[in-house]
DRENMI-44438 format. One record per residue (C-alpha): x, y, z. Coordinates in steps of 0.001 Angstrom, whole numbers, padded with zeros to 6 digits, always signed. Layout:
residues N
XYZ
...
This chain:
residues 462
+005121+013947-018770
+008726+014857-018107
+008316+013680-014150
+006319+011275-013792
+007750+009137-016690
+010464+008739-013996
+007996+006963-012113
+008439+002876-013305
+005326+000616-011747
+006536-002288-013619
+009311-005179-012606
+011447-006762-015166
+013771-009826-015885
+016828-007972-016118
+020378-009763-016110
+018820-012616-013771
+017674-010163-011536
+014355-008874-010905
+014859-004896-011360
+012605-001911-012224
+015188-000847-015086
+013350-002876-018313
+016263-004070-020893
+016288-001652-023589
+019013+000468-025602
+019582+002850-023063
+020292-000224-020441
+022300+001344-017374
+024901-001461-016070
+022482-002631-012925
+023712-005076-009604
+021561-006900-006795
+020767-003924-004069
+023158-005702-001700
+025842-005597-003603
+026006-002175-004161
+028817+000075-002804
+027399+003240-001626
+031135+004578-002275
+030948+004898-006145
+033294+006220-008817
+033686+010011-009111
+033978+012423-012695
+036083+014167-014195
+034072+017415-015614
+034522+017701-019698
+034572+021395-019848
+033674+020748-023568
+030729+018466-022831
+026922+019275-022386
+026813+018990-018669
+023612+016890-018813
+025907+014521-021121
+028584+014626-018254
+025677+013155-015731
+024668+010564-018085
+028867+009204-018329
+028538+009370-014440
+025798+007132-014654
+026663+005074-017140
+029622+004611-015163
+028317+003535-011960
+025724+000636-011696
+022349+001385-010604
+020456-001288-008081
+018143-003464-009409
+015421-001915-006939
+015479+000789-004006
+015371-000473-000517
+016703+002006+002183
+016876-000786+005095
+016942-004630+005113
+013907-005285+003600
+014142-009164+003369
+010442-009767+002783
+010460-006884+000128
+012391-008590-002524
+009939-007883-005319
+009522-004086-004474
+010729-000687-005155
+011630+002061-002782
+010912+000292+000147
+011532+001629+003578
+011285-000354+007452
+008572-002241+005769
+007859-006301+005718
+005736-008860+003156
+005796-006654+000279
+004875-007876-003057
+005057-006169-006432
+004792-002693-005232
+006302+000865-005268
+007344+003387-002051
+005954+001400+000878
+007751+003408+004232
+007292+003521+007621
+006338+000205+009591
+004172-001008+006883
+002999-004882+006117
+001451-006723+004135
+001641-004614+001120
+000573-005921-002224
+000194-004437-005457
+000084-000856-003780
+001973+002262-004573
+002534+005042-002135
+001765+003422+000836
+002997+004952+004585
+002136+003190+007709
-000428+000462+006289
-001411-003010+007370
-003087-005161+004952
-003195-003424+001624
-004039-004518-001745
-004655-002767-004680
-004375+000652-003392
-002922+004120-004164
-001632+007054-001643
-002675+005282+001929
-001330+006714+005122
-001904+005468+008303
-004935+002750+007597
-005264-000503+007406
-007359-003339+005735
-007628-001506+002652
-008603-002652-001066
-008890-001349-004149
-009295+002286-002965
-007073+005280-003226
-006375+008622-001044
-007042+007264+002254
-005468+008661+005771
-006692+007778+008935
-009176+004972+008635
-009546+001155+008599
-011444-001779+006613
-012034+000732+003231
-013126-001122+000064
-013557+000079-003371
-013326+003406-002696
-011539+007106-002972
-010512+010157-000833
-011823+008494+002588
-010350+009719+005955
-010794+009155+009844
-013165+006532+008861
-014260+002666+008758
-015839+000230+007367
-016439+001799+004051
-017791+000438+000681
-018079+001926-002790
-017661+005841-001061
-016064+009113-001908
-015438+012516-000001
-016000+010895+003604
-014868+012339+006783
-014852+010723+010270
-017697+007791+009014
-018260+004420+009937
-020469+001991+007969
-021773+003610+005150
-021871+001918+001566
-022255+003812-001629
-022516+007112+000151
-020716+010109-000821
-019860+013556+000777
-020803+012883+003722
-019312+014138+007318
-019369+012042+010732
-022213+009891+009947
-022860+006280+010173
-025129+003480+009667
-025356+004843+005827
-026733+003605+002640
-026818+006226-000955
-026449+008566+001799
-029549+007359+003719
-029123+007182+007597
-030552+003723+008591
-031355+002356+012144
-028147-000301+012997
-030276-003408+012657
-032026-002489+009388
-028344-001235+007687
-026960-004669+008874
-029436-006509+007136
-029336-004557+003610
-025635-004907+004267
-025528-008527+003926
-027759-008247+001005
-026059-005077-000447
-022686-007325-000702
-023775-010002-002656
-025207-007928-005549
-023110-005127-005717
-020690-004961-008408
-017109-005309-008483
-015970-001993-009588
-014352+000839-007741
-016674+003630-007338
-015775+006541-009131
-017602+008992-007946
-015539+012852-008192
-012970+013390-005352
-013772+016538-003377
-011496+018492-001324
-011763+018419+002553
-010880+020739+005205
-008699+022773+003021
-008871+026777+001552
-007661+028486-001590
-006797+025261-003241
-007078+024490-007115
-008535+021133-008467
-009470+017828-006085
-008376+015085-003408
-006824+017857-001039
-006639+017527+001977
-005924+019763+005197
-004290+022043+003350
-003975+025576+002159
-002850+027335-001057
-002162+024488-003368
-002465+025609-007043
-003114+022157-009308
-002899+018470-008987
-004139+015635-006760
-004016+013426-004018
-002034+015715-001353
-002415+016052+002324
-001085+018667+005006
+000546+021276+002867
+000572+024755+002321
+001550+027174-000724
+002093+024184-003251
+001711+024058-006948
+001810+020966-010005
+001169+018047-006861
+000527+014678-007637
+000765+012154-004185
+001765+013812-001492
+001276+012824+002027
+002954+014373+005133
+002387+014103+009083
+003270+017805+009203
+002739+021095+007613
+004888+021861+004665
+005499+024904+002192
+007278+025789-001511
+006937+022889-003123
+006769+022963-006919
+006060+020091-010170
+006335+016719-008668
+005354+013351-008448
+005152+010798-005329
+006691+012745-002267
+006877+012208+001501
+007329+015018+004004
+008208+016151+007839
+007841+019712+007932
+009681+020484+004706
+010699+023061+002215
+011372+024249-001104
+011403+021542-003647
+011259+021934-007309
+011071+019145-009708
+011523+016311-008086
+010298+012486-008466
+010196+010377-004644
+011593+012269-002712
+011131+013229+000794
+012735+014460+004475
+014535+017595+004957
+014775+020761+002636
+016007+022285-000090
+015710+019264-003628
+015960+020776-006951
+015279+018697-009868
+016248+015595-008210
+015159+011750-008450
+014986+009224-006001
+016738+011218-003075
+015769+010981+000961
+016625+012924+004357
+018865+014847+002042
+019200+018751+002186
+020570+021389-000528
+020330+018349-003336
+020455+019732-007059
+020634+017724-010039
+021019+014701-008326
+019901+010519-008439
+019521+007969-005713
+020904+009916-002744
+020370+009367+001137
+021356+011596+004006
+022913+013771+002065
+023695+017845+001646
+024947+020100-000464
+025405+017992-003555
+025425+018461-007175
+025331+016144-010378
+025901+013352-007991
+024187+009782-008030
+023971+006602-005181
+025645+008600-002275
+025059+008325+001084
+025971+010118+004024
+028114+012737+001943
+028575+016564+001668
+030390+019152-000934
+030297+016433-003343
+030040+017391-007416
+030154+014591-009973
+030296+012047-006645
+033598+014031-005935
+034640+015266-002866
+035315+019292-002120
+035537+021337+000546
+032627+023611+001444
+034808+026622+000046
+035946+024579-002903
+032438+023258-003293
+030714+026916-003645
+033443+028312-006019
+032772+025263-008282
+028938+025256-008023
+028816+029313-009372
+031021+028619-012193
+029072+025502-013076
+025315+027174-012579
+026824+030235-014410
+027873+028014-017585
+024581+026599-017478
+022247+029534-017191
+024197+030646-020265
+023083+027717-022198
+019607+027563-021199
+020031+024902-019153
+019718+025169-015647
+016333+024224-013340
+015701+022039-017093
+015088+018161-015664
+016205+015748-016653
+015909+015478-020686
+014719+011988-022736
+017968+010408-023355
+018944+010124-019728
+014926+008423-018961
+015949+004228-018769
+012600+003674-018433
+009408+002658-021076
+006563+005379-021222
+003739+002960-020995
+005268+001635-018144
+005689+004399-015932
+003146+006567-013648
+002917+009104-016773
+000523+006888-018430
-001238+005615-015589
-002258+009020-015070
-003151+009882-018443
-003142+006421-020877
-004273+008903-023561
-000468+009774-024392
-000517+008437-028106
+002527+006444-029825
+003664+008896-031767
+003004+011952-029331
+005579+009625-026906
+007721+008691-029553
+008214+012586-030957
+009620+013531-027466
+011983+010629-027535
+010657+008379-024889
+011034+004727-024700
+007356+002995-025577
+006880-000676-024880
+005644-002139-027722
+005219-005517-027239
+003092-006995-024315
+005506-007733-020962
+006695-011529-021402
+005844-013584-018403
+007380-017208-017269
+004693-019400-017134
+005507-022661-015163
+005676-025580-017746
+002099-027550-017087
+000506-024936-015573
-003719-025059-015842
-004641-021715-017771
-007901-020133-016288
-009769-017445-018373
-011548-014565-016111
-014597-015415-017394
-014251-018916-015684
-013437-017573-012535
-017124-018179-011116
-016009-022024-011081
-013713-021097-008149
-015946-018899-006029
-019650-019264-005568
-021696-017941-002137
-022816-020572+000368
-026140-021198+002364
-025731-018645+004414
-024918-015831+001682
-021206-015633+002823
-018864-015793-000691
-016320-018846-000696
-012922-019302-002927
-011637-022276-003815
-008362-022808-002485
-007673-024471-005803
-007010-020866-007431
-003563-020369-005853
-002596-023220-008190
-003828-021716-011865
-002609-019283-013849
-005347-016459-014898
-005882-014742-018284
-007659-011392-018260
-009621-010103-021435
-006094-008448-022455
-004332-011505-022525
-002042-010594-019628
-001223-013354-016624
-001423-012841-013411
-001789-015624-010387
-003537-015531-006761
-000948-015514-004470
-001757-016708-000194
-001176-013372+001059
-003671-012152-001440
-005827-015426-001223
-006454-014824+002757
-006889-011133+002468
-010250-011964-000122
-011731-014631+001984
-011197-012880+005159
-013602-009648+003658
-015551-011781+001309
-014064-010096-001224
-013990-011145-005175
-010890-012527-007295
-009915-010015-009437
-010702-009904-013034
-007847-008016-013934
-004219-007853-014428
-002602-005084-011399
-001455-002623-014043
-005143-002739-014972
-006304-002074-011315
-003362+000168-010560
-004626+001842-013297
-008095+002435-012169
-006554+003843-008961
-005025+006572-010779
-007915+007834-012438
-008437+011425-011889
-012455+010772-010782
C-alpha cells in the first residue's frame, strides 16, 4: 500500500500540460520535462522540523516534471519514465530500444506492444503479462522463449499452442493436445473465430527457479513473496522485476530494473547500480537514501531531481568528509524518533489511490480503509475532452465496425479511428492508427474496454 501507491498509471490535464501529478490539494509546482534544470535549489535543514517535513519544503520548493523521460524521447510525449525508447503512447517505464509501445507498463526491449504488463525482450505482444524471450503472444501470462501463443500460461520454449498450459518445449498444441501441423492449422483458423476475447487466467506457475515463495518467478532462487520477477536471488516483498543478470538483497518494492545489482530496500522504479534505500524514481545511482527523481548519482541523502552529483544532502553540496559527519548526526536524530528506514509517509504521496498501481493490484482497498491512512481517493470519474461533434459509439455497437469476411479472416472498419467509444463504465477511450494496424495485422478484436480496465486485468494476481 505504502509503495506502490507511488506508482501513478494515469495522465492528467495539469497546468496545460499533460503530467502524471493529478491536480489536487497537495499539487507540487510542476514544468514541461524540457524545461527543467537538473541544477535545483538546495535546503537549509530546520533543526526544529520533522525531517520528513524538511523533504516535503524541498519539494515543494523545486518543481517536479510533468513526466519522466531520461533521453529525448520525442515520440514519447504521452508517457512516463521513458528511456531510449520511440512511438510510445499512454504508458509507464518503457527502457531500452523499445517501440511501438501502447498502453503497456514495464516494458524493456519490446516491439509492438499493446496492452501488456512486465515484457522483456519480445515482441508482437497483446494483452498478456510476464513475458521474456518470445514473440507474437496473445492473451496470455508468464510465457517465455516462446511464439505464437494464444490464451496460455506457464509455457517454456513453445511455439503454436493455444489454450495450453504448463507445458515445456512443445508445439503444434491445442488444451495441451499435441496435434499433427496440418490438423492444428486448420482448428487454428477455426479456434480464432470462436474463441473469446478474454485474457486467460489460468494460475501463474514458477519456472526454473528453487526455494521461492508464491508465483510468476522466474530463473531465480530464494525469493520470499510477490510476483512477476526474473533472474534474482535472495529477494523478498517483489512485485515486477526483470533483470538481464543475477541480482541479490533486494527488499519491499515495486517496478524495478537491474544489471547485476545489490541491496535495495524500499524503493519504487528504480534500477542500475547498488546500494537505494527508500528511494523513488532514482536510476544508475549508487548509495541513494531518502531520495526522489535522481540519475547517476551517489552518496546522496534527502535530495530530489539531481543528476550527475555526489555528497549532496537537501540537494546541497558537501565534501565526502563533510558529507559523512552530517549523514551520522542526521540518521542518529532520526533513529531516535522512530523514523529512519520509515518511507515515505501520506502527506508527501501527490498522487490519487485509485489511480496508482496499489489498486490495480488489489481494487479491493475500500474508501474509507484509503481514506483512514490519509491517501488521496479519486472520487469523481477522470474528465475527458471530447472533440465538439464527435459520433459516440457504445461497446455494444462495436460489431457494426468489425465483422469476418468469406474467407473467415476478421475485418475493422477503418471508420473506428474516427468515433469516440463508451465502455459499460461510461469511460471514453478512442482507436488510435498505431493501435488500429496492430489489430488488423493479428486479426485481433477492438477492445471493449477502457486501458485502466485492461491494465487492470493484467495485474491480476491469477
Amino acid at each position: 500500500m505504502e509503495i506502490a501507491s507511488w506508482r501513478p498509471l494515469t495522465f492528467h490535464k495539469n497546468q496545460w500540460m499533460i503530467s502524471i501529478f493529478p491536480p489536487t490539494d497537495r499539487h507540487w509546482s510542476i514544468k514541461k520535462i524540457i524545461d527543467i534544470d537538473w541544477d535545483l535549489f538546495d535546503w537549509d535543514i530546520k533543526e526544529s522540523w520533522d525531517f520528513f517535513d524538511n523533504l516535503n519544503e524541498l519539494f515543494l520548493k523545486n518543481p517536479l516534471p510533468n513526466v519522466i523521460h531520461y533521453n529525448e524521447n520525442p515520440t514519447a510525449l504521452y508517457a512516463d519514465q521513458v528511456h531510449f525508447s520511440n512511438n510510445v503512447y499512454l504508458s509507464c517505464t518503457v527502457t531500452v530500444n523499445s517501440d511501438n509501445v501502447l498502453y503497456s507498463y514495464m516494458i524493456r526491449t519490446g516491439e509492438n506492444i499493446v496492452d501488456a504488463f512486465n515484457v522483456n525482450n519480445s515482441q508482437e505482444v497483446f494483452m498478456s503479462s510476464n513475458i521474456s524471450s518470445s514473440r507474437k503472444v496473445f492473451y496470455s501470462n508468464n510465457i517465455h522463449n516462446s511464439a505464437d501463443i494464444w490464451w496460455s500460461a506457464n509455457l517454456y520454449g513453445c511455439t503454436e499452442c493455444i489454450d495450453c498450459s504448463d507445458l515445456q518445449n512443445m508445439s503444434y498444441c491445442i488444451k495441451n493436445q499435441k496435434l499433427e501441423k496440418a490438423e492444428y492449422f486448420k482448428q487454428k483458423h477455426e479456434y480464432l473465430k470462436q474463441k473469446g476475447k478474454s485474457k486467460n487466467m489460468i494460475l501463474s506457475k514458477n519456472i526454473n527457479s528453487e526455494n521461492v515463495d508464491w508465483i510468476g518467478i522466474v530463473w531465480s532462487s530464494d525469493v520470499e513473496n510477490w510476483y512477476h520477477v526474473i533472474n534474482t536471488n535472495w529477494w523478498r516483498n517483489l512485485f515486477a522485476m526483470w533483470s538481464s543478470s543475477w541480482n541479490k538483497h533486494m527488499y519491499d518494492f515495486l517496478n524495478g530494473w537491474a544489471f547485476e545489482c545489490s541491496h535495495f530496500y524500499w524503493w519504487v522504479n528504480a534500477g542500475g547500480w547498488d546500494h537505494y534505500y527508500c528511494t523513488v524514481w532514482c536510476g544508475y545511482s549508487s548509495m541513494i537514501f531518502y531520495c526522489y527523481h535522481m540519475n547517476t548519482c551517489s552518496f546522496c541523502l534527502w535530495c530530489i531531481w539531481l543528476k550527475n552529483k555526489s555528497y549532496c544532502i537537501f540537494n546541497k553540496q558537501y565534501t565526502k568528509d563533510e558529507r559523512y559527519e552530517e549523514v551520522d548526526r542526521i540518521f542518529t536524530h532520526m533513529e531516535k524518533d522512530w523514523q529512519l528506514w520509515e518511507f515515505f509517509p501520506w502527506s508527501m504521496n501527490p498522487f490519487y489511490f485509485n489511480d496508482t498501481a496499489a489498486y490495480l493490484i488489489d481494487p479491493s482497498f475500500t474508501k474509507e480503509e484509503v481514506t483512514a491512512k490519509w491517501y488521496l481517493r479519486r472520487d469523481e470519474p477522470i474528465k475527458v475532452d471530447i472533440p465538439v461533434g464527435s459520433t459516440l459509439v457504445s461497446t455494444a455497437d462495436l460489431d457494426q465496425y468489425e465483422w469476418f469476411d468469406s474467407e473467415g479472416n476478421r475485418t475493422i472498419n477503418a471508420d473506428i479511428l474516427k468515433v469516440v467509444i463508451q465502455d459499460e463504465q461510461e469511460n471514453y477511450y478512442r482507436i488510435i492508427p498505431m493501435e488500429y494496424k496492430f489489430l488488423v495485422k493479428h486479426g485481433l478484436p477492438l477492445p471493449r474496454k477502457h486501458r485502466l480496465e485492461r491494465m487492470k486485468d493484467n495485474f491480476k494476481i491469477a
